[in-house]
C-alpha positions in Angstrom: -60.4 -31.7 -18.2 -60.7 -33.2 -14.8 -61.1 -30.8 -11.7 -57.7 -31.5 -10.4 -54.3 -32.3 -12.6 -52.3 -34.4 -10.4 -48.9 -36.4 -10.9 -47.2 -39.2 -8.5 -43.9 -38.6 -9.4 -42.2 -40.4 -6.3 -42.9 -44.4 -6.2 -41.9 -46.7 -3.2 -41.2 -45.9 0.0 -43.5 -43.5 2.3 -42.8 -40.2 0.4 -45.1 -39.2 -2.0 -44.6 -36.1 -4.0 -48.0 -35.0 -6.3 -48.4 -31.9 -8.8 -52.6 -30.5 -8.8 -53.9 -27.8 -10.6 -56.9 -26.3 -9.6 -58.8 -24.9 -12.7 -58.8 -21.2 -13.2 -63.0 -21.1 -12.4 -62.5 -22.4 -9.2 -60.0 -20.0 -8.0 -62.0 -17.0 -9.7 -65.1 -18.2 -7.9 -63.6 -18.6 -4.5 -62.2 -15.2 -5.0 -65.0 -13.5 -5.8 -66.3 -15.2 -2.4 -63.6 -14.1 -0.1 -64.2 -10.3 -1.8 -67.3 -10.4 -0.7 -66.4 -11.0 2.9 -63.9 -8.2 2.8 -66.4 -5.9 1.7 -69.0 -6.9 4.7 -66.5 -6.4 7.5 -63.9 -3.7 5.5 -63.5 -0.4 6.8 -62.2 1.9 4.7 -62.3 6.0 4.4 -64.9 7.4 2.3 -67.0 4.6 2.4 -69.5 3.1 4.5 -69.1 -0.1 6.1 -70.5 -2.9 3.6 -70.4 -0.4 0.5 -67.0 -0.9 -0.4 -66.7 -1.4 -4.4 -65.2 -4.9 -5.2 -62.9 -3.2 -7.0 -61.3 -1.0 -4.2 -61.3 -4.2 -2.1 -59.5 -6.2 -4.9 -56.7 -3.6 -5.0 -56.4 -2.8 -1.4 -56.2 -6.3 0.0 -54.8 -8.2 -3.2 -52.1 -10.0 -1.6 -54.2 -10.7 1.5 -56.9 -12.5 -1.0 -54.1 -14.2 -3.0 -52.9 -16.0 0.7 -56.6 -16.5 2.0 -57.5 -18.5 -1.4 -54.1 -20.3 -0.6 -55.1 -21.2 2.6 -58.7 -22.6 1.3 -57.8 -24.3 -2.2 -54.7 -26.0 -0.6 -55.7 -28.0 1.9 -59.2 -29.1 0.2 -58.1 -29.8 -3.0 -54.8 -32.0 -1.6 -57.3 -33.9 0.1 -59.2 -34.8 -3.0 -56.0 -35.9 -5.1 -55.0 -38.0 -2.3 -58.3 -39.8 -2.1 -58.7 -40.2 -5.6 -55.5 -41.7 -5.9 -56.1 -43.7 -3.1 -53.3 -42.7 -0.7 -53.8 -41.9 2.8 -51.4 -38.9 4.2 -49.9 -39.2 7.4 -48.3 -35.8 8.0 -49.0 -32.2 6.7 -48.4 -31.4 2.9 -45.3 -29.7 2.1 -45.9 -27.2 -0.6 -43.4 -26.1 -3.2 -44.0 -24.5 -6.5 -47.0 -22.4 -5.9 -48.2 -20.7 -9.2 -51.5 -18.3 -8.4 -51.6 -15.4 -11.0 -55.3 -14.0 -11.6 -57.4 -15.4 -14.3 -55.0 -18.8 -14.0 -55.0 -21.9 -12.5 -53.5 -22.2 -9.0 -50.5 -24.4 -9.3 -48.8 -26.3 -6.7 -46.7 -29.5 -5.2 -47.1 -31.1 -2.4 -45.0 -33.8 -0.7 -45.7 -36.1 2.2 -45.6 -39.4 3.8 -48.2 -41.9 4.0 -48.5 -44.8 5.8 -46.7 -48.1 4.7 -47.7 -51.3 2.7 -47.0 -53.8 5.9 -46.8 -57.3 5.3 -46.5 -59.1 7.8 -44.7 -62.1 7.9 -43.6 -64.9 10.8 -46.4 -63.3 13.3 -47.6 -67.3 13.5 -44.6 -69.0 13.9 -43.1 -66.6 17.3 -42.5 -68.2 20.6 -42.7 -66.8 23.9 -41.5 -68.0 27.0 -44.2 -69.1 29.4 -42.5 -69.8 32.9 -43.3 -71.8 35.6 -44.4 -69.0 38.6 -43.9 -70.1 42.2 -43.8 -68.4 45.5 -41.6 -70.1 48.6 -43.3 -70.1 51.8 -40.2 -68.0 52.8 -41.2 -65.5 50.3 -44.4 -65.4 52.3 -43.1 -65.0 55.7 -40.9 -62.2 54.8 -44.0 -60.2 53.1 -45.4 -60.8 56.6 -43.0 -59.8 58.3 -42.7 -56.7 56.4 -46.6 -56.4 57.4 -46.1 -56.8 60.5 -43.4 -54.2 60.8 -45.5 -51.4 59.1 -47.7 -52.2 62.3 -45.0 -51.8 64.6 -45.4 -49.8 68.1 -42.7 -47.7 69.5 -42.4 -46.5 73.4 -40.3 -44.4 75.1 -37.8 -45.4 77.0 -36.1 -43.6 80.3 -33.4 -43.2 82.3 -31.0 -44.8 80.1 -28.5 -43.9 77.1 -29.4 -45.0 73.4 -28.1 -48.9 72.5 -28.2 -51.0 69.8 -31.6 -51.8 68.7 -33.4 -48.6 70.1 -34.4 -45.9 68.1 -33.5 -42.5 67.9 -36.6 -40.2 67.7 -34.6 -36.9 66.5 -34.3 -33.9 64.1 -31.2 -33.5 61.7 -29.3 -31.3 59.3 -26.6 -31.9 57.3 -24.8 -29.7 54.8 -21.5 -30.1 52.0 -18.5 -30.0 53.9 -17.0 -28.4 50.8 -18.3 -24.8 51.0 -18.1 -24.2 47.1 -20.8 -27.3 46.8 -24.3 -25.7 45.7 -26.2 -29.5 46.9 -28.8 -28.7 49.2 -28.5 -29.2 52.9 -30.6 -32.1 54.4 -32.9 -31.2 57.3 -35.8 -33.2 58.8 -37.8 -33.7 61.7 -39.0 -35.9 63.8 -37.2 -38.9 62.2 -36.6 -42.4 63.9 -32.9 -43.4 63.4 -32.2 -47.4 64.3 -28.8 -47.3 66.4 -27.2 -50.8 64.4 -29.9 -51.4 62.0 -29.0 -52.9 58.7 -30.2 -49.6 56.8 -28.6 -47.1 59.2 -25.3 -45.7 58.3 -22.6 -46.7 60.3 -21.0 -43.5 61.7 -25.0 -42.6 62.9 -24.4 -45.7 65.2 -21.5 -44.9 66.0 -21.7 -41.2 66.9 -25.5 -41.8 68.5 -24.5 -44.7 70.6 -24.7 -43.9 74.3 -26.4 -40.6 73.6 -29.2 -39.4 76.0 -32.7 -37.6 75.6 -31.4 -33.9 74.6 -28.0 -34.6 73.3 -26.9 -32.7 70.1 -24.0 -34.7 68.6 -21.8 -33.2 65.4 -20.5 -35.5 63.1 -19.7 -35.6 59.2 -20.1 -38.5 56.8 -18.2 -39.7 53.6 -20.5 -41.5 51.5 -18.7 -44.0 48.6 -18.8 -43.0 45.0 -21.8 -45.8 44.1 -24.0 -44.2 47.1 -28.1 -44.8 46.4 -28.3 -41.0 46.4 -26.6 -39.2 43.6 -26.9 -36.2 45.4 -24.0 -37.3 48.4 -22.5 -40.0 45.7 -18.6 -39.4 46.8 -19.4 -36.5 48.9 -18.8 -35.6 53.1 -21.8 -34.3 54.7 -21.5 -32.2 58.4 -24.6 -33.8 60.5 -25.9 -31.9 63.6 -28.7 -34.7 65.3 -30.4 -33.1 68.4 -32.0 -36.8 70.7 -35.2 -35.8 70.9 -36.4 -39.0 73.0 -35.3 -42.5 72.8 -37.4 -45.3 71.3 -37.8 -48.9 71.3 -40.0 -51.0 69.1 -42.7 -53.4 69.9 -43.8 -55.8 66.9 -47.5 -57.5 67.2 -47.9 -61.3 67.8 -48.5 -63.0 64.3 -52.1 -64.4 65.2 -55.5 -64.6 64.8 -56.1 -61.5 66.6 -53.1 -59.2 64.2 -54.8 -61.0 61.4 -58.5 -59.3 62.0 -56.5 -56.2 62.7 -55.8 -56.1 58.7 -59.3 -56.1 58.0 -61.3 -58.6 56.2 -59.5 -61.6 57.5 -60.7 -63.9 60.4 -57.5 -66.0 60.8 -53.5 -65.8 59.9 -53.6 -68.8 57.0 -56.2 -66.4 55.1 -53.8 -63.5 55.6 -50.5 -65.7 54.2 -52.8 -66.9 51.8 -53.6 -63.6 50.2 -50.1 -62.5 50.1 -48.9 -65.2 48.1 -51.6 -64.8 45.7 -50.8 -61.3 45.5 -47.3 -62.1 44.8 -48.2 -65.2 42.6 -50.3 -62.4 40.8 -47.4 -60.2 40.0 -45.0 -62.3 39.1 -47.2 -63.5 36.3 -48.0 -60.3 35.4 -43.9 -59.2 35.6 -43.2 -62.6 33.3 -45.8 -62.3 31.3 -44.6 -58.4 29.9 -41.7 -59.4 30.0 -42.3 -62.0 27.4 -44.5 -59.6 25.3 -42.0 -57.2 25.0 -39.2 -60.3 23.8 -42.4 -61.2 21.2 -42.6 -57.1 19.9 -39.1 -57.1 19.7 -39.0 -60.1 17.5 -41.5 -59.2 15.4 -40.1 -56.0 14.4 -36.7 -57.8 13.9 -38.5 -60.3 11.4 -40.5 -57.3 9.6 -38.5 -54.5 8.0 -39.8 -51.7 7.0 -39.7 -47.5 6.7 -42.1 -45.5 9.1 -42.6 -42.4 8.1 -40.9 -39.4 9.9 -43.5 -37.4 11.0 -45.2 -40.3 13.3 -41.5 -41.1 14.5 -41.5 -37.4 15.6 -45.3 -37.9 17.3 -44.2 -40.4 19.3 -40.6 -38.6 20.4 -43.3 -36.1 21.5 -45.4 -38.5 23.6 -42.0 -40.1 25.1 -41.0 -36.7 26.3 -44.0 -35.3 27.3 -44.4 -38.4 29.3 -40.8 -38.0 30.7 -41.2 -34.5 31.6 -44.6 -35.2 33.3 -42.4 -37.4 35.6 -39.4 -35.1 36.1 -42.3 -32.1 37.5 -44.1 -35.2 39.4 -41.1 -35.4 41.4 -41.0 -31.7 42.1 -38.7 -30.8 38.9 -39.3 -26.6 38.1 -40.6 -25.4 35.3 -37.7 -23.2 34.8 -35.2 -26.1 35.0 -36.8 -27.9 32.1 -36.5 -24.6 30.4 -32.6 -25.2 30.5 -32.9 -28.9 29.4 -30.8 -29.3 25.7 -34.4 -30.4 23.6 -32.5 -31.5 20.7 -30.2 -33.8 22.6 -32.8 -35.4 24.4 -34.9 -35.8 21.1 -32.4 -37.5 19.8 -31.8 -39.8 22.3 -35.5 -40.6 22.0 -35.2 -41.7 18.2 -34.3 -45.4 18.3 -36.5 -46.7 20.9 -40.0 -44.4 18.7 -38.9 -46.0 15.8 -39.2 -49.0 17.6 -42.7 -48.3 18.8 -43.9 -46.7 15.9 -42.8 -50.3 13.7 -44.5 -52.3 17.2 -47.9 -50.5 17.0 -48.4 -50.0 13.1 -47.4 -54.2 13.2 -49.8 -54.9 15.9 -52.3 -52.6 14.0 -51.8 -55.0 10.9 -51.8 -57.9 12.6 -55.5 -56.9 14.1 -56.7 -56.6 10.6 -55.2 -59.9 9.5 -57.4 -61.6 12.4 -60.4 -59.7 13.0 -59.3 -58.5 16.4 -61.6 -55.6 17.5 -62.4 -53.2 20.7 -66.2 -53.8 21.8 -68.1 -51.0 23.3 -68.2 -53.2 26.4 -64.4 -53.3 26.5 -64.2 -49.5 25.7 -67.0 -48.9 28.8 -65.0 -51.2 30.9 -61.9 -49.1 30.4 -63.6 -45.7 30.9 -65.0 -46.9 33.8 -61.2 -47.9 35.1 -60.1 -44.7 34.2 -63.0 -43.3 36.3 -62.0 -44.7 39.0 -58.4 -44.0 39.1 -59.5 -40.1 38.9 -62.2 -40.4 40.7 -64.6 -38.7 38.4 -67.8 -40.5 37.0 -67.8 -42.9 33.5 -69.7 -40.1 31.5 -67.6 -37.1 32.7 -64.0 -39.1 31.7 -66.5 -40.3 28.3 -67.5 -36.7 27.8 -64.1 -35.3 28.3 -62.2 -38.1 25.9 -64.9 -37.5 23.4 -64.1 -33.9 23.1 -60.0 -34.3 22.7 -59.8 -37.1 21.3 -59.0 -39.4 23.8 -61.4 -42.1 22.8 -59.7 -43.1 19.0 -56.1 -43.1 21.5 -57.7 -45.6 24.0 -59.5 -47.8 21.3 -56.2 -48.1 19.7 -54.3 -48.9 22.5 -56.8 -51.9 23.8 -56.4 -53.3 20.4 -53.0 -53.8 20.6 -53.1 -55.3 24.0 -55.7 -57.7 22.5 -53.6 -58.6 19.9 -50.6 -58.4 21.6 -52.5 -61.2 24.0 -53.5 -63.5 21.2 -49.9 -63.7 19.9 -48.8 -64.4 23.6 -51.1 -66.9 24.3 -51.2 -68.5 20.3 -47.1 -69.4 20.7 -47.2 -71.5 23.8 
C-alpha cells in the first residue's frame, strides 16, 4: 500500500475535494515523538521533571497528543497528495471527516481551490487606441501663468478701504447656522481672500467690500446643494472675518530674468519648452493607461473563466487596506473605521477583485505564453525607485522586502506591466 490513500472526487472547476489516509505506523511513530516532548518539558506531581512514564503522559495529555499529531500529519501529508497528483492549492485545506483512533490510520478530507486551467484566447488579435497627443501653445501660456502666479508678491496697502482686486489678509470662523448640526466650525488664520476673484464666494465680496484694516464683518452663507465641499453642501454657515491688513498683488515680468529665477533655465523659450514637454509627457502617460485598462477589460471579456474564492477575498483585502490607508492619510480616526459596516464595504469590493484577480492571472498566462520575464536589473532598478521615494538606501528596502515578502509581490507586478506593454504596443 502506498503511503497516502487519496481520491479526487470533484472534477472541473477550481474546487477540488481529496480523501488521504495516513497509514497507522506513521501516526504511531509521530506519537511516540510528540510523547517524548511532553515528557522533557511535563511537570507533573510525584515525578521529576523529564522522568515522567510514557504511560502517565499518554493518559494525562491524550486529547492534547491526538490535536498535536492533527496539527503535524495534516498539513504535511495534504501537501504530498496534492503534489503527487499534480495540483497546486491556492487556499487553506478545509478538513472534514477526520478519523484518528489509536493503533489506526488517521483519516481525513480535505477541500480547496486551485488555480485555473487558463487558455487564453484573442490576446493577439486586441486593439488599442493609440491617439494623436498635442499641446496648444495656449495650454502653455496658461501653465505659465499659473507659474508665475505661485511667484506672486503681495504688499500692503494704506489709507484706503478694500476694492475689487485687493486682497484680504484675515482670520475667519464660521459655524452651522442650524444649532442641532454636529459639522465642525471652520476657523483659519492668516488667509488671503481675493475681493471679486473668480474663486471667491460672492457674499465674501460683497460683505468685505469697502472694509478697512481692523474691521470685523458678520455675515452668513448659503451654499447650493452641489457645493465642492460635502461638508456645507446645502447648508448656511455664520462667518465672523476680522481685516487683518489689506493686500494687493504684484506678478513678475515673464523674462529672461523670472526664467533664471526657476532654476536651471537661462532664457523663457527653455522654460515654455519644458512645460509642454511635461504636459506632452502626461498626457501620454494619461492616454496610454487609459488604453491599457480598455485592453484588460477586453481581454477578460473575451476569456471566461472561475477564479477561485479565496484569491477574490485576497484581493478585497488589498482594495481595502489600500482604501483605508487613504481614508487615515487624510486624517480619518482609528475609531471611526471601527464603526465602518465591513461586510458592506466587502461587498462592494467584489466585482471590480474579480476583475483584477481574472486581469492578473491572464497577464500571468500571457507572460508564459511569450517568455516575458523580470531581470535582476529591472528588479534593482525598481528597488532603487522605491529607495528613493522613502528615502532609505537599495539594500535596506532589498533587505526589508526580502524578509516579508515583498520581492515575489514586486516581481509579479513588473511582469504584468511588461506584458501589459507588449500587448499595448503589439495592437497598434
Amino acid at each position: 500500500m502506498s503511503p497516502i490513500e487519496a481520491e479526487d472526487v470533484k472534477k472541473g472547476g477550481v474546487k477540488r475535494e481529496i480523501s488521504v489516509e495516513v497509514p497507522a505506523d506513521e501516526v504511531t511513530r509521530e506519537t511516540d515523538a510528540l510523547v517524548q516532548k511532553y515528557q522533557k518539558a511535563a511537570r507533573l506531581p510525584g515525578f521529576r521533571r523529564g522522568h515522567v512514564p510514557a504511560s502517565i503522559i499518554r493518559q494525562r495529555f491524550k486529547e492534547d497528543l491526538k490535536s498535536d499529531v492533527v496539527e503535524a500529519l495534516i498539513p504535511r501529508y495534504f501537501r504530498k497528495e496534492t503534489e503527487k497528483l499534480g495540483m497546486i492549492p491556492v487556499s487553506q485545506p478545509r478538513v472534514t471527516d477526520l478519523h484518528i483512533h489509536e493503533g489506526e490510520p488517521l483519516k481525513f478530507k480535505a477541500s480547496f481551490e486551485i488555480m485555473p486551467e487558463i487558455i487564453v484566447e484573442g490576446y493577439k488579435e486586441l486593439r488599442a487606441e493609440h491617439p494623436q497627443i498635442d499641446v496648444k501653445d495656449e495650454e502653455v501660456d496658461e501653465a505659465l501663468n499659473n507659474v508665475r502666479e505661485q511667484h506672486a508678491t503681495f504688499t500692503s496697502v494704506e489709507g484706503r478701504p478694500l476694492a475689487d482686486g485687493d486682497f484680504a489678509q484675515a482670520s475667519m470662523d464660521g459655524r452651522p447656522k442650524d444649532v442641532n448640526d454636529a459639522t465642525k466650525p471652520v476657523h483659519m488664520d492668516e488667509i488671503l481672500i481675493e475681493i471679486g476673484g473668480k474663486n471667491t464666494v460672492p457674499e465674501f465680496t460683497e460683505n468685505l467690500r469697502g472694509a478697512n484694516a481692523g474691521d470685523e464683518r458678520e455675515f452668513e452663507v448659503s451654499y447650493p446643494e452641489d457645493a465642492n465641499d460635502k461638508r456645507l453642501a446645502g447648508k448656511t454657515f455664520l462667518y465672523t472675518v476680522k481685516i487683518q491688513a489689506i493686500k494687493q498683488k504684484s506678478l513678475p515680468d515673464l523674462n529672461d530674468e523670472f526664467a533664471k529665477e526657476l532654476g536651471e533655465f537661462s532664457e523663457l523659450d527653455q522654460v515654455r519648452k519644458q512645460i509642454r514637454e511635461n504636459m506632452m509627457a502626461e498626457r501620454k502617460h494619461t492616454a496610454e493607461r487609459e488604453a491599457k485598462d480598455k485592453l484588460v477589460a477586453e481581454l477578460v471579456k473575451r476569456n471566461d473563466f472561475e477564479v477561485p474564492e479565496s484569491l477574490v477575498d485576497r484581493q478585497i483585502d488589498l482594495r481595502l487596506e489600500r482604501g483605508l490607508r487613504a481614508l487615515a492619510a487624510q486624517g480619518m480616526k482609528v475609531d471611526d473605521m471601527k464603526k465602518m459596516d465591513l461586510p458592506r464595504l466587502r461587498a462592494g469590493q467584489r466585482d471590480q477583485a474579480v476583475q483584477d484577480v481574472k486581469s492578473s492571472l491572464l497577464l500571468d498566462r500571457i507572460a508564459d505564453l511569450e517568455g516575458i520575464s523580470v531581470s535582476e536589473d529591472d528588479l534593482s532598478h525598481e528597488i532603487e525607485s522605491l529607495g528613493r521615494q522613502t528615502k532609505q538606501t537599495p539594500e535596506s528596502v532589498r533587505a526589508r522586502l526580502t524578509q516579508d515578502g515583498g520581492l515575489d509581490r514586486i516581481r509579479n507586478r513588473i511582469r504584468s506591466e511588461k506584458t501589459l506593454d507588449y500587448l499595448y504596443h503589439q495592437s497598434a
